[in-house]
C-alpha positions in Angstrom: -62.7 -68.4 13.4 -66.1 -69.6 13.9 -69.1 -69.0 11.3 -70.9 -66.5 13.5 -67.6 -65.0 13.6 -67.4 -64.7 9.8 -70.7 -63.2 9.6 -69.6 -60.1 12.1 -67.8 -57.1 10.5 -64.7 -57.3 10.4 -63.8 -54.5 13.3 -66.0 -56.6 16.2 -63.3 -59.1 15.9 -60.7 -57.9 15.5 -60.8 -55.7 18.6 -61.9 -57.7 20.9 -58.8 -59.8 20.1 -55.6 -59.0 21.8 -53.7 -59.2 18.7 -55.0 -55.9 18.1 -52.9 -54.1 20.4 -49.7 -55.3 18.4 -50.7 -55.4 15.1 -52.6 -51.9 14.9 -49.1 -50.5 15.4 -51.0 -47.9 18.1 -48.0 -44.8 18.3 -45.9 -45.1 21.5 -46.8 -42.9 24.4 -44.3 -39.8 23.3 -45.8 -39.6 20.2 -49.5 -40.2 21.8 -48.4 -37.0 24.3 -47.5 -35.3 21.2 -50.8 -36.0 19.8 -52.8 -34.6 22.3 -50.8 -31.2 22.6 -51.6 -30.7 19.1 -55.6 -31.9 19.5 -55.7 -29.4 22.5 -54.2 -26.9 20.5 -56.1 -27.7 16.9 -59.4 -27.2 18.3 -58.7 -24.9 21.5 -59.7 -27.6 24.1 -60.0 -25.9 27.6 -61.1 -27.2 31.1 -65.0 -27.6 31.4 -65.2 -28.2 27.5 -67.6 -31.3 26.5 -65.6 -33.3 24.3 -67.1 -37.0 23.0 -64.3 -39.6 21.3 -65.6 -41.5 18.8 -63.9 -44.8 18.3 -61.8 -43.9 21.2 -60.4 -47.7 21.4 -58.5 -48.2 25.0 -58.7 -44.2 25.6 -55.0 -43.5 24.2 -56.4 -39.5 23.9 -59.1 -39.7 26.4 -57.4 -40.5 29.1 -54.7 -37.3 28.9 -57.4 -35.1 27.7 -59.5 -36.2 30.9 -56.2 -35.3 32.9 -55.9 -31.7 31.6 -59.7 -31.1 32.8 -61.7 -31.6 29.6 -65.1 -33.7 30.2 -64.4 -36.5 28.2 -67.3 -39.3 27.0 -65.3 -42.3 25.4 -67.3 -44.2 23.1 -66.0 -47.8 21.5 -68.0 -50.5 20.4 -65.2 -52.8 21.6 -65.9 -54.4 24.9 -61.9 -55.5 25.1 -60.5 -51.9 24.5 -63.3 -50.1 27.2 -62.0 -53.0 29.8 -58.6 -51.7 29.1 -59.4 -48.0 29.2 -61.4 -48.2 32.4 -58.6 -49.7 34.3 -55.8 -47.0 32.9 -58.5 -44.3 34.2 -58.9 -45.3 37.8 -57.7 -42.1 38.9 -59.6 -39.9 36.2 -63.4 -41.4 36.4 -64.7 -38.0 36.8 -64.0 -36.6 33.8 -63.8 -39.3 31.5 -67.2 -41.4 30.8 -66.7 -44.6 28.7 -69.4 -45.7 26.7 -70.0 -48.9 24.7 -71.9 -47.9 21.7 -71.9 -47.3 18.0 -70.5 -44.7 15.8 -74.0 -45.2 13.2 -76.4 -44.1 16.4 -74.1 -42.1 19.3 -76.0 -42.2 22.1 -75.9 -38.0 22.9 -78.4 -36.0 23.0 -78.3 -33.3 20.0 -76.1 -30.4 20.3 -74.5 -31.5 23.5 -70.4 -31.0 22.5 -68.2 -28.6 22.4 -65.6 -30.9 20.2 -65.8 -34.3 18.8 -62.7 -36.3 17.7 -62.5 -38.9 15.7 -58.7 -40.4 15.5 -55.9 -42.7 14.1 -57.6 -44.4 10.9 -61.5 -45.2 12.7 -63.6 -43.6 10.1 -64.6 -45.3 6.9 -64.9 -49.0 8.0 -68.3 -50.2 6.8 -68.4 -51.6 3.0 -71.7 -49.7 2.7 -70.6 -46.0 2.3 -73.9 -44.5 2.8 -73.3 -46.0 6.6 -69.8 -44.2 6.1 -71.9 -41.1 5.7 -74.1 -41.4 8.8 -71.3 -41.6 10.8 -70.3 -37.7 9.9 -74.3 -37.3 10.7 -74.4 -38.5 14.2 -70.7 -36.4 15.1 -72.6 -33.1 13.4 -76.2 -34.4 14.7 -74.6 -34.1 18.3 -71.8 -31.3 18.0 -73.1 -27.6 18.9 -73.5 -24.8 16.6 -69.9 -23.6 15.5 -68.5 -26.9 17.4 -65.7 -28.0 16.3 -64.5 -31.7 14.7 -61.5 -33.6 14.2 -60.8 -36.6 12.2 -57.4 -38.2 11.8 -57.4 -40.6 8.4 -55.3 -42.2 6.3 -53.5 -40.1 3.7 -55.0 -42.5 0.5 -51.6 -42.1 -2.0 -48.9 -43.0 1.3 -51.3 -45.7 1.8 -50.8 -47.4 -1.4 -47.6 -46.6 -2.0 -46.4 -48.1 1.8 -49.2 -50.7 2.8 -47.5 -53.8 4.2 -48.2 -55.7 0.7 -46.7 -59.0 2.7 -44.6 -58.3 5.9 -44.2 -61.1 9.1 -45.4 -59.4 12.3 -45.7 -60.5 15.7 -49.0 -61.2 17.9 -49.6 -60.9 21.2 -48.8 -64.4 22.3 -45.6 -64.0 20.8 -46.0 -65.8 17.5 -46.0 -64.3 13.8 -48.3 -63.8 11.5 -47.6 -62.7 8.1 -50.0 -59.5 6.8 -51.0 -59.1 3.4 -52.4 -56.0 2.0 -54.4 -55.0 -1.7 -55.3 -51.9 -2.5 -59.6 -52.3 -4.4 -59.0 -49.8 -6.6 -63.4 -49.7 -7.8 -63.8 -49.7 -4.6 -61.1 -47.3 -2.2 -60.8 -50.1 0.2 -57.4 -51.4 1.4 -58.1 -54.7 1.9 -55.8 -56.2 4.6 -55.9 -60.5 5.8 -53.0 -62.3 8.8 -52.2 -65.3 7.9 -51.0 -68.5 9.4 -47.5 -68.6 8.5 -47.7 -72.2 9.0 -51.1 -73.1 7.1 -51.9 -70.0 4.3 -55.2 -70.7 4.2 -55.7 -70.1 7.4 -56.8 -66.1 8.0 -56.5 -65.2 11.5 -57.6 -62.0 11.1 -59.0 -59.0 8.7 -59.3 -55.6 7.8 -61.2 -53.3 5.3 -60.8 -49.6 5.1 -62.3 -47.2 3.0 -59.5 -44.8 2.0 -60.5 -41.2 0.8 -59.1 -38.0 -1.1 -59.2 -34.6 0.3 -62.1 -33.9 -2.4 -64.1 -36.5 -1.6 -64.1 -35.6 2.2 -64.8 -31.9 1.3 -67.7 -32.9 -0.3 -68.9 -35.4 2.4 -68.3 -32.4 4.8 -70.2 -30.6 2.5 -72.7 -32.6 2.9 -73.4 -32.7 6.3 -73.0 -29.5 7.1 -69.0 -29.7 8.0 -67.1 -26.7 7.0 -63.6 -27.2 6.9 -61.2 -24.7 7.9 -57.5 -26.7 8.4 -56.1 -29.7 6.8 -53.0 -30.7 8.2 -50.3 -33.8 7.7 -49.3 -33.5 11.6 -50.8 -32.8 15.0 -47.9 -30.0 15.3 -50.2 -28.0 12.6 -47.9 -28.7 9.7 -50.1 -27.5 6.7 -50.7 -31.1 4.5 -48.9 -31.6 1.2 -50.1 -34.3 -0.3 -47.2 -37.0 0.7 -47.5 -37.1 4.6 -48.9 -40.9 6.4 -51.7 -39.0 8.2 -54.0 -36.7 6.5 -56.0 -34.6 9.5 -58.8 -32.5 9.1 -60.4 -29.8 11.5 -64.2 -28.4 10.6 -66.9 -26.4 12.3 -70.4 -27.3 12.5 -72.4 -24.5 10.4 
């Protein structure tokens, strides 16, 4: 890893590295079809609706939700997972629109969706949390009146309870690496590093995740002008309890 690389946050990357698509442990399709079902269902997606993906990575949901008639604009900073998602969505280009941008300054017009989706673990990545907090901004800035939002996190007490605190894993070319997880307790982060099995001082890759309680989202939502209205531990609607991996919220623009 170069200097210049160093300086970048962590997510540019790590995403435009094809070790991300192995050890991101993205669900397999089944359960991604599953997911969608329960996204068109959660916010009552129908043909014709606007819908922006935030973070939308190689367009695991886009693509589908593109394929069931919903106007679909993809955004991902990554240049790696856009290349990946344009060529899975040959045959849907009408519907979906992929978009290289950032999540701190969407570039949408105000009050332009119907729905805005923000899945699988993207939100709370920059160290500075007021940045955390103009993320929500820019999805409520550019969701209608009564629109509705969706974010999929990371359930904060399965997290440190199951984080791979040192587990061997394989990268895309085939060799291991060996992930090491720690839970910043001051801070909310889980603080993940790959390491070079061979030289331990060698970190391949890295990870920093802000992890948050259900009161501290309701009062972020709070905040900017999010009202929430379903909490859920699966895509199925399965009310959440407190123990579940995912921890998924649905909310309505006031």
């Amino acid at each position: 890893m170069t200097q210049s690389e160093r300086q970048l946050p962590w997510w540019r990357e790590f995403f435009e590295s094809a070790d991300s698509i192995p050890l991101s442990f993205f669900p397999c399709p089944e359960e991604t079809r599953e997911q969608v079902e329960g996204i068109i269902s959660l916010l009552d997606l129908r043909p014709g609706d606007e819908v922006a993906d935030i973070c939308a990575g190689m367009g695991r949901h886009a693509i589908p939700l593109a394929e069931r008639g919903i106007n679909i604009c993809a955004l991902d900073i990554s240049a790696m997972m856009l290349y990946i998602a344009r060529r899975l969505a040959e045959d849907d280009a009408d519907r979906l629109h992929l978009i290289r941008g950032n999540a701190l300054q969407l570039p949408f017009r105000s009050e332009g969706f119907d729905a805005i989706v923000n899945l699988f673990n993207s939100f709370g990545y920059f160290i500075d949390e007021a940045q955390n907090i103009a993320v929500l901004e820019e999805n409520v800035r550019c969701l209608k009146p009564g629109g509705r939002f969706l974010l999929e996190t990371r359930n904060r007490s399965y997290q440190i309870l199951y984080a791979p605190y040192y587990q061997e894993v394989e990268r895309a070319d085939g060799s291991n690496a060996i992930i090491r997880c720690r839970y910043d307790e001051d801070a909310h982060r889980l603080n993940s590093r790959w390491i070079d099995p061979e030289d331990p001082e060698k970190v391949l890759h890295r990870a920093s995740i802000r992890l948050y309680g259900i009161d501290e989202l309701h009062d972020l939502f709070e905040r900017v002008g999010l009202e929430i209205d379903g909490i859920y531990g699966e895509y199925d609607g399965t009310e959440f309890e407190g123990w579940e991996r995912m921890l998924i919220l649905r909310a309505r623009r006031r």
